[in-house]
py3Dmol code that shows the C-alpha trace and the ligand (Angstrom):
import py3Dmol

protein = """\
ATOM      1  CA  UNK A   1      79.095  92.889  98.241  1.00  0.00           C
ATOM      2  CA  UNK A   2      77.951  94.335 101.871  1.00  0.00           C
ATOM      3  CA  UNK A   3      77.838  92.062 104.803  1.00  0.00           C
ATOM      4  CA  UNK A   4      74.963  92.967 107.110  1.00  0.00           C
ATOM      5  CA  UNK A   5      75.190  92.221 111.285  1.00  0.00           C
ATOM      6  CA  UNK A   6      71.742  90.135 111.319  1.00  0.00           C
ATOM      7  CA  UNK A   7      71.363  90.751 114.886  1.00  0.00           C
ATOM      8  CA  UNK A   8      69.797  93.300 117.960  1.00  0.00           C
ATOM      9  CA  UNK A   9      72.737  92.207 120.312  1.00  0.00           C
ATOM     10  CA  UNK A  10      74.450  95.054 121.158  1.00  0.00           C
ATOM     11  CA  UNK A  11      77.990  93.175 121.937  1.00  0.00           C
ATOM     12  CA  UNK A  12      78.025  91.150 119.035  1.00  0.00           C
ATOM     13  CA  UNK A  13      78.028  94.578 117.218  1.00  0.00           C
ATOM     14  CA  UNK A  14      80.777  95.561 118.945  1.00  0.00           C
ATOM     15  CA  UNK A  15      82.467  92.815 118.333  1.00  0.00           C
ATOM     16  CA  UNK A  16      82.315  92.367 114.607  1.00  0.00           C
ATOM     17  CA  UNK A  17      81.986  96.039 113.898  1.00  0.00           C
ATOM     18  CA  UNK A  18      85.810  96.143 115.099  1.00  0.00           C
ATOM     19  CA  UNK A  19      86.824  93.887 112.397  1.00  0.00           C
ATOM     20  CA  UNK A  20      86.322  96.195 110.038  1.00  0.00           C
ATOM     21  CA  UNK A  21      83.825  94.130 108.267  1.00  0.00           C
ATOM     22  CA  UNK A  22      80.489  95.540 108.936  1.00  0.00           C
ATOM     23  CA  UNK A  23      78.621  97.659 106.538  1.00  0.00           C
ATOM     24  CA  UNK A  24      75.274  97.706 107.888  1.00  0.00           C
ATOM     25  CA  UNK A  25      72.313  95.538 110.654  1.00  0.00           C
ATOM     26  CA  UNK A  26      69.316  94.390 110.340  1.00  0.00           C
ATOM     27  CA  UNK A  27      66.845  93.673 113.187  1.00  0.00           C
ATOM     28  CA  UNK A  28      63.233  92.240 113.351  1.00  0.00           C
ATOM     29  CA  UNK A  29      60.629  91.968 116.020  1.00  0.00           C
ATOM     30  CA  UNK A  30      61.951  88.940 117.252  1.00  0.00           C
ATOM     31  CA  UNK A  31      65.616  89.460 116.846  1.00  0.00           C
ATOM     32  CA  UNK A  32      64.552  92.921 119.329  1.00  0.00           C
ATOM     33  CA  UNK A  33      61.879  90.917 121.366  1.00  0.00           C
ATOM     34  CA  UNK A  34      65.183  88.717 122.420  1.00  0.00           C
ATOM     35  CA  UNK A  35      67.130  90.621 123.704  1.00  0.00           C
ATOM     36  CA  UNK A  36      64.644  92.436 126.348  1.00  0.00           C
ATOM     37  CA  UNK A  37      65.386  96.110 125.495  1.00  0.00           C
ATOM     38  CA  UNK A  38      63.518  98.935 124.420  1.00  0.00           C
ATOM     39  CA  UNK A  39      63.641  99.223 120.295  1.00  0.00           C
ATOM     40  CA  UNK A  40      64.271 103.091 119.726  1.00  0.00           C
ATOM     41  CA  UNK A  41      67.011 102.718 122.262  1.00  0.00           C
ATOM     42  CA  UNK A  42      68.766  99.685 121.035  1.00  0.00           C
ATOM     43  CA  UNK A  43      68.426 100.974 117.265  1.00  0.00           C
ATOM     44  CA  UNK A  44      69.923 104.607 118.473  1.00  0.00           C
ATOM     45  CA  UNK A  45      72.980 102.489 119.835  1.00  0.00           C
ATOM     46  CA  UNK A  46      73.155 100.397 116.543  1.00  0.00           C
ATOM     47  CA  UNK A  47      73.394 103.408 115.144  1.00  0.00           C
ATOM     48  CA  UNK A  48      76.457 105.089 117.057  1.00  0.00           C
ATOM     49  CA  UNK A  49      78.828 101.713 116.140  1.00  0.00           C
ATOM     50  CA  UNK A  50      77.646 101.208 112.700  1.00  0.00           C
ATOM     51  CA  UNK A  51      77.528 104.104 110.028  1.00  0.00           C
ATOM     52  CA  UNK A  52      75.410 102.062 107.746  1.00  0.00           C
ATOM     53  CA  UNK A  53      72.034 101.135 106.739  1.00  0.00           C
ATOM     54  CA  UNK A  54      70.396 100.289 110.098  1.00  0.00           C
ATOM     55  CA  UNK A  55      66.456  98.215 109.233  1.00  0.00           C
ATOM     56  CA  UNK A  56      64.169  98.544 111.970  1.00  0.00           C
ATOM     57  CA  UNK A  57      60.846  97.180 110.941  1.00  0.00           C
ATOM     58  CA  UNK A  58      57.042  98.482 112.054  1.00  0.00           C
ATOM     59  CA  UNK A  59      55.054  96.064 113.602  1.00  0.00           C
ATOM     60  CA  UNK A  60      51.353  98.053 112.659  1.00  0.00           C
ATOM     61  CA  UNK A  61      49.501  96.437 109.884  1.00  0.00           C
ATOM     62  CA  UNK A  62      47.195  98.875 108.522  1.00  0.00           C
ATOM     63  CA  UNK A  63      48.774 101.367 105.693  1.00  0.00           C
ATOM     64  CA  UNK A  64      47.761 103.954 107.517  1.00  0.00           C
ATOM     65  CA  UNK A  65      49.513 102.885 110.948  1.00  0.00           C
ATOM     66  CA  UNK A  66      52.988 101.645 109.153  1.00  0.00           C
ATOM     67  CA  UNK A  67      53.072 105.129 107.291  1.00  0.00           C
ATOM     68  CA  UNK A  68      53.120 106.581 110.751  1.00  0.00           C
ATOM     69  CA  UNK A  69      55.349 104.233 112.285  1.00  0.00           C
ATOM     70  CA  UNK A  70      57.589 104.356 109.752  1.00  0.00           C
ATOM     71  CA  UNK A  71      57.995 107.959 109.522  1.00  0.00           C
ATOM     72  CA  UNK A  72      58.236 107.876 113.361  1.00  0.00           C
ATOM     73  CA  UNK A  73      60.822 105.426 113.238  1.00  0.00           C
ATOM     74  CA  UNK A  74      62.608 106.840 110.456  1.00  0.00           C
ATOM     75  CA  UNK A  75      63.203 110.172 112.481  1.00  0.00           C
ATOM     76  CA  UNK A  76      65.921 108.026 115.172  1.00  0.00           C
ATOM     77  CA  UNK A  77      68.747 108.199 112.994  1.00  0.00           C
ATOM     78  CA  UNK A  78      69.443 109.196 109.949  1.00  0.00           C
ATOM     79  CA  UNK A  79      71.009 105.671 108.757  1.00  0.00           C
ATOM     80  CA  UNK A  80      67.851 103.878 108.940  1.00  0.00           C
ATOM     81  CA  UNK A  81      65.987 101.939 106.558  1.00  0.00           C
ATOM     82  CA  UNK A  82      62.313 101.336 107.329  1.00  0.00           C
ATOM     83  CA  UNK A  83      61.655  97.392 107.264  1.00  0.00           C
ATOM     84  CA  UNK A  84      58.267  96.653 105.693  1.00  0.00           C
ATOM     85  CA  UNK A  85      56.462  93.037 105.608  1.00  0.00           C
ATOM     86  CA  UNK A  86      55.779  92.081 101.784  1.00  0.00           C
ATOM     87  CA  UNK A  87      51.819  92.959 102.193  1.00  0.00           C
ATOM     88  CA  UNK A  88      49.517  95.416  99.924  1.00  0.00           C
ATOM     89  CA  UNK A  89      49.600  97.216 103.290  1.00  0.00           C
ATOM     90  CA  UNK A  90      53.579  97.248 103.156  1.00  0.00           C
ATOM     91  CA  UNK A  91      54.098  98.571  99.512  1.00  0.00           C
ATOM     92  CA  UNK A  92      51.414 101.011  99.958  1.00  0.00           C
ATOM     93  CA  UNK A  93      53.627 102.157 103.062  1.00  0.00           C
ATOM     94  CA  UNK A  94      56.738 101.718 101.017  1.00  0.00           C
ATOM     95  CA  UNK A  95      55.461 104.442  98.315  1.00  0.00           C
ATOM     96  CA  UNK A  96      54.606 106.865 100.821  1.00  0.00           C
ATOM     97  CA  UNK A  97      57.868 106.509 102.841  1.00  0.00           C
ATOM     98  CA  UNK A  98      60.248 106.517  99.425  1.00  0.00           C
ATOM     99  CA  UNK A  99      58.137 109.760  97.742  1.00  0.00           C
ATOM    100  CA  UNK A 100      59.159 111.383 101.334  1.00  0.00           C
ATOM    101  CA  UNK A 101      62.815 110.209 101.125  1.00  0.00           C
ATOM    102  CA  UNK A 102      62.775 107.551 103.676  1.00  0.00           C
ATOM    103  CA  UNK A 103      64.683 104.574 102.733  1.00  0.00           C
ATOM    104  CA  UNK A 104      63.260 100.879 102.952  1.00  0.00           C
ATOM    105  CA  UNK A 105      63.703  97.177 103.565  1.00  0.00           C
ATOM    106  CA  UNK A 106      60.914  94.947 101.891  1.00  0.00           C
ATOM    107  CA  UNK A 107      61.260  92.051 103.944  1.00  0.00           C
ATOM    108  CA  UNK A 108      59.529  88.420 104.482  1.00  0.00           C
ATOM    109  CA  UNK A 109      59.767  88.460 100.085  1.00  0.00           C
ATOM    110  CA  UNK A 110      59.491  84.978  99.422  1.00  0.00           C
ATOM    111  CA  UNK A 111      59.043  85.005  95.173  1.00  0.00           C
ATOM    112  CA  UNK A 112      60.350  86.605  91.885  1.00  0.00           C
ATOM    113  CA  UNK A 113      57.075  87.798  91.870  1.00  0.00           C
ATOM    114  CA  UNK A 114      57.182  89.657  95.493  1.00  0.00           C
ATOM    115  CA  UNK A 115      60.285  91.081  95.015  1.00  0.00           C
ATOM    116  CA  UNK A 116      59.731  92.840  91.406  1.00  0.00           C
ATOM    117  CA  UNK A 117      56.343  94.322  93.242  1.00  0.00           C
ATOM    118  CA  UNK A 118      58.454  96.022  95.918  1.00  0.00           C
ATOM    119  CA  UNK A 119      60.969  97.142  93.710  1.00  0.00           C
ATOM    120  CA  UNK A 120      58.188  98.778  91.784  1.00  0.00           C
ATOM    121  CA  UNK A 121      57.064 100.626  94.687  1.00  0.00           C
ATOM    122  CA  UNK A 122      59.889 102.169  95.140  1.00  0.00           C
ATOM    123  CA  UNK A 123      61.949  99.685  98.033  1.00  0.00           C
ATOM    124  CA  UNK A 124      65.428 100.216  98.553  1.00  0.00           C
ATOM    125  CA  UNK A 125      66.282  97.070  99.590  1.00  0.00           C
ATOM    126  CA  UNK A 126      64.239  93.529  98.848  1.00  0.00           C
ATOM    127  CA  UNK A 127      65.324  90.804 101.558  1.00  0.00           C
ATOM    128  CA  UNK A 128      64.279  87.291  99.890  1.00  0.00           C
ATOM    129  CA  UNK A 129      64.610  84.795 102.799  1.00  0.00           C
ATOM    130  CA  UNK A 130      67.248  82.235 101.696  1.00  0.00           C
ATOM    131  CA  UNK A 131      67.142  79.325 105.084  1.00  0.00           C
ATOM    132  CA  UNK A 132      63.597  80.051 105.110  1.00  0.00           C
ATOM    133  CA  UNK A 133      63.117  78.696 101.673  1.00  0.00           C
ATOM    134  CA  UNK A 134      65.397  75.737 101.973  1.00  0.00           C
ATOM    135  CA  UNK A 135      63.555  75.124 105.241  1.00  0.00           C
ATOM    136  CA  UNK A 136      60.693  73.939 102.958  1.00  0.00           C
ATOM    137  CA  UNK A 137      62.366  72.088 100.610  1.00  0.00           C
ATOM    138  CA  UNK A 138      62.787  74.761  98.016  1.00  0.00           C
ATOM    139  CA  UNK A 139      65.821  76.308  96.925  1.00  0.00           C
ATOM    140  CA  UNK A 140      66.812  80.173  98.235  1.00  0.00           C
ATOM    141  CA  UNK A 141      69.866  80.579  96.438  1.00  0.00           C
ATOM    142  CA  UNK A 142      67.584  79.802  92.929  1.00  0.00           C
ATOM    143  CA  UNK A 143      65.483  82.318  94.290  1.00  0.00           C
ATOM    144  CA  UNK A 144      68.272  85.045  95.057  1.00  0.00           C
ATOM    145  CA  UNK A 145      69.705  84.211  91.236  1.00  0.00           C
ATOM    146  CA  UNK A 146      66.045  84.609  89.624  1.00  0.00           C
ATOM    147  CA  UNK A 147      65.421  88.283  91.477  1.00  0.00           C
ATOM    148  CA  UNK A 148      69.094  89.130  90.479  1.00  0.00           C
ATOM    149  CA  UNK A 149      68.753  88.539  86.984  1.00  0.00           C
ATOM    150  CA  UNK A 150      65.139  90.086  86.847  1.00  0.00           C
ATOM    151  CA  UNK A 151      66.450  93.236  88.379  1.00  0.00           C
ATOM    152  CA  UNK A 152      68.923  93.050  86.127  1.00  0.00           C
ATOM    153  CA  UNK A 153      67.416  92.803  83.032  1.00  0.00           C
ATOM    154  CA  UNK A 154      65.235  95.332  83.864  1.00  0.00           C
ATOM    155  CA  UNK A 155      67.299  98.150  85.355  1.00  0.00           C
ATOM    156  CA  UNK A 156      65.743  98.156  89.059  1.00  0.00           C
ATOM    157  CA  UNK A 157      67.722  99.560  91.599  1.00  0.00           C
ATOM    158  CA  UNK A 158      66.414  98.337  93.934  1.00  0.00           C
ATOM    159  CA  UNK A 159      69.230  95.774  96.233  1.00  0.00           C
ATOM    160  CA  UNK A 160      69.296  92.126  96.924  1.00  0.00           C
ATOM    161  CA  UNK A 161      69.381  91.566 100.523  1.00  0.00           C
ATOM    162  CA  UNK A 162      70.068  87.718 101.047  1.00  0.00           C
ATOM    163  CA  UNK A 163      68.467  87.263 104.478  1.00  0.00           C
ATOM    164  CA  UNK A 164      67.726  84.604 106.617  1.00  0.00           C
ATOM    165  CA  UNK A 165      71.242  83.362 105.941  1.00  0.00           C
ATOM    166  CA  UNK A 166      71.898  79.650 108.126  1.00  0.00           C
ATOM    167  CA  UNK A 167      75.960  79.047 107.259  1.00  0.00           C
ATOM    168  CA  UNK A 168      79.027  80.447 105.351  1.00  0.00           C
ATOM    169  CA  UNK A 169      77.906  78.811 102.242  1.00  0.00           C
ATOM    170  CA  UNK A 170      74.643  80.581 102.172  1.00  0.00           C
ATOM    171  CA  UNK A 171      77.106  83.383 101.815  1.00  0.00           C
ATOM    172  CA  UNK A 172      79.391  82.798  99.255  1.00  0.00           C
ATOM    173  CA  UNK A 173      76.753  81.004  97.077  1.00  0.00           C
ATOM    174  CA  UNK A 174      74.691  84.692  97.790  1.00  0.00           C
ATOM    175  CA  UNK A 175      78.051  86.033  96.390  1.00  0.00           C
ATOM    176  CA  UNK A 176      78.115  83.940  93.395  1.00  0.00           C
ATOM    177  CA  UNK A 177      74.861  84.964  92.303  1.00  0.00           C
ATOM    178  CA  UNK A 178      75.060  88.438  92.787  1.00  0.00           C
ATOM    179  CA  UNK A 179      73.104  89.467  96.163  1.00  0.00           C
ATOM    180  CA  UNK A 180      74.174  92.874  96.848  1.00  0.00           C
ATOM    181  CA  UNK A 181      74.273  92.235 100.142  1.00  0.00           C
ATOM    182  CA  UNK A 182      74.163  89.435 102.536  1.00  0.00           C
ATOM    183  CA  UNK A 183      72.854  89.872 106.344  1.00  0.00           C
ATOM    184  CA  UNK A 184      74.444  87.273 108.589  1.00  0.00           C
ATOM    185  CA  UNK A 185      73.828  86.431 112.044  1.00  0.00           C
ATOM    186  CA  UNK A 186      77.096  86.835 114.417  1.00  0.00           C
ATOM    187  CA  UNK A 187      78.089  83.728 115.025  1.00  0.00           C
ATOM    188  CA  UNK A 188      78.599  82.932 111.505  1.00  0.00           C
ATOM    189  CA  UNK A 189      81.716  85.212 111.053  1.00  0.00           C
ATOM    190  CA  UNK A 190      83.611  83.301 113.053  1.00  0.00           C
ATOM    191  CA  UNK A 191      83.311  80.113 110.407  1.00  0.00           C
ATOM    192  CA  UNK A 192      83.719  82.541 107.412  1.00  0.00           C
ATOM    193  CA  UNK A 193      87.427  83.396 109.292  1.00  0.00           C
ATOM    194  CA  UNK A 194      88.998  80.516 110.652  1.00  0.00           C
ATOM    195  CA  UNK A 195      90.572  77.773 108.338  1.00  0.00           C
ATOM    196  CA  UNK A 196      92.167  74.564 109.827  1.00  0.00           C
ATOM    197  CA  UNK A 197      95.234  75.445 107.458  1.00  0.00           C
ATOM    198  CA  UNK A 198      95.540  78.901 108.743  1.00  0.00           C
ATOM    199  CA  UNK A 199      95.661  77.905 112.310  1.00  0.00           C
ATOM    200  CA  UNK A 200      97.916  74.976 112.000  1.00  0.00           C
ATOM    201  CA  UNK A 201     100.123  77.241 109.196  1.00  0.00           C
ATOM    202  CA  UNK A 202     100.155  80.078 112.229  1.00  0.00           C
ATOM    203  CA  UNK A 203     101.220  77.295 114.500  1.00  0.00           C
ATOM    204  CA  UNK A 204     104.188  75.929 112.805  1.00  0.00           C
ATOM    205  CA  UNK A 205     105.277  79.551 111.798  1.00  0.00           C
ATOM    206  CA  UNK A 206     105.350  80.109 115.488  1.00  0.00           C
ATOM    207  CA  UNK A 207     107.598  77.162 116.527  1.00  0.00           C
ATOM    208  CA  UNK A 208     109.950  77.549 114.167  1.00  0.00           C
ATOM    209  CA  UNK A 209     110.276  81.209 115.296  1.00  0.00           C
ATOM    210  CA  UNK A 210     110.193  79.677 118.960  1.00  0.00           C
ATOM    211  CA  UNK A 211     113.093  77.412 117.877  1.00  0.00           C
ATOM    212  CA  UNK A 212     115.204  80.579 116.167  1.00  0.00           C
ATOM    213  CA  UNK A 213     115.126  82.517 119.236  1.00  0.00           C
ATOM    214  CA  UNK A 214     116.572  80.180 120.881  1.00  0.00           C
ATOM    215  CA  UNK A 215     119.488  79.846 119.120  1.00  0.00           C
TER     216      UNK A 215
END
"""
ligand_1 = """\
12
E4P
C 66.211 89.537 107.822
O 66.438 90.729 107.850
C 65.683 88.760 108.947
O 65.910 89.471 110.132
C 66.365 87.425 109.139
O 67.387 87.220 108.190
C 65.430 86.284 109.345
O 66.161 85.110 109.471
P 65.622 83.790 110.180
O 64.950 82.959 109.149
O 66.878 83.124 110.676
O 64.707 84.221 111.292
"""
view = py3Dmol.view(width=600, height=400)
view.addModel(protein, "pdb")
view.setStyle({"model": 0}, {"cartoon": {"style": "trace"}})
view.addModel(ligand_1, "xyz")
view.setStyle({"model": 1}, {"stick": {}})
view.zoomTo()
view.show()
């Protein structure tokens, strides 16, 4: 299982990258659009603290334009995985980037249905949008099980990227099911770390050492 930085924030990949725990990021327009900088830059800097998949998504819509853009934006690093909206537009990009080598992210996949039609033209990653879907009252972890088992059955290999993630559970219930990977925004490593058993167990280990010492 990969854990994914789902973030644009340059410090926050610092941060968690030094933990040893970070296999690859994912940005969006908006995730980008936040933090005020320009895209090729930030994703070129992504790029120097994480050597792993890096998406950075077009924002064209024509097949035509997103073919360009995404070989443009393919050309920054060599670590980076086009990110493609779920549209005829997008898979028709997606077939033309993968038959040139380029790597991609199928995202805003919201079905069984979406993801088996990016898998079939040729997408290296599919990210089904787990919060999203709870967000209207369906369930995104049934979703991420269904794709799982379809790819399964029928030999894609094409990933499961569990995006869209909201808290730890989203996580290990992406685990349980099989997601390949999982991207997570920063804040929620902290609650996948701490335990209120390991802090109070760290506590009492270090008074009683306190209390040795002193002896
Ligand atoms: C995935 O790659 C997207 O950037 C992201 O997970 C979207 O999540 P959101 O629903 O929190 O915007």
């Amino acid at each position: 299982m990969k854990f994914f930085l789902d973030t644009a924030n340059i410090e926050d990949i610092k941060k968690y990258a030094q933990w040893g725990i970070v296999d690859g990021v994912t940005t969006n327009p908006s995730l980008v659009a936040k933090e005020g900088v320009d895209f090729k830059t930030r994703i070129q800097e992504i790029a120097k603290i994480v050597d792993g998949p890096i998406s950075a998504e077009v924002t064209e819509a024509s097949a035509d334009e997103m073919i360009a853009e995404g070989k443009e934006i393919a050309r920054w690093h060599t670590n980076i995985f086009v990110k493609v909206p779920m549209t005829p537009a997008g898979l028709e990009t997606v077939k033309a980037l993968s038959k040139e080598g380029i790597e991609t992210n199928v995202t805003l996949v919201f079905s069984v249905a979406q993801a088996v039609m990016a898998a079939k033209a040729g997408a290296s990653f599919v990210s089904p949008f787990v919060g999203r879907v709870d967000d209207i009252a369906y369930d995104g972890i049934a979703l991420i099980k269904d794709i799982v088992d379809v790819f399964q059955k029928y030999n894609f290999t094409t990933e499961v990227l569990s995006a869209s993630i909201r808290h730890g559970k989203h996580v290990i219930d992406s685990m349980k099911v099989g997601a390949d990977i999982a991207t997570i925004p920063p804040h929620l490593f902290d609650s996948l770390v701490s335990h209120p058993l390991t802090t109070s167990g760290l506590a009492s280990f270090a008074a009683d050492w306190k209390k040795f010492q002193a002896k």
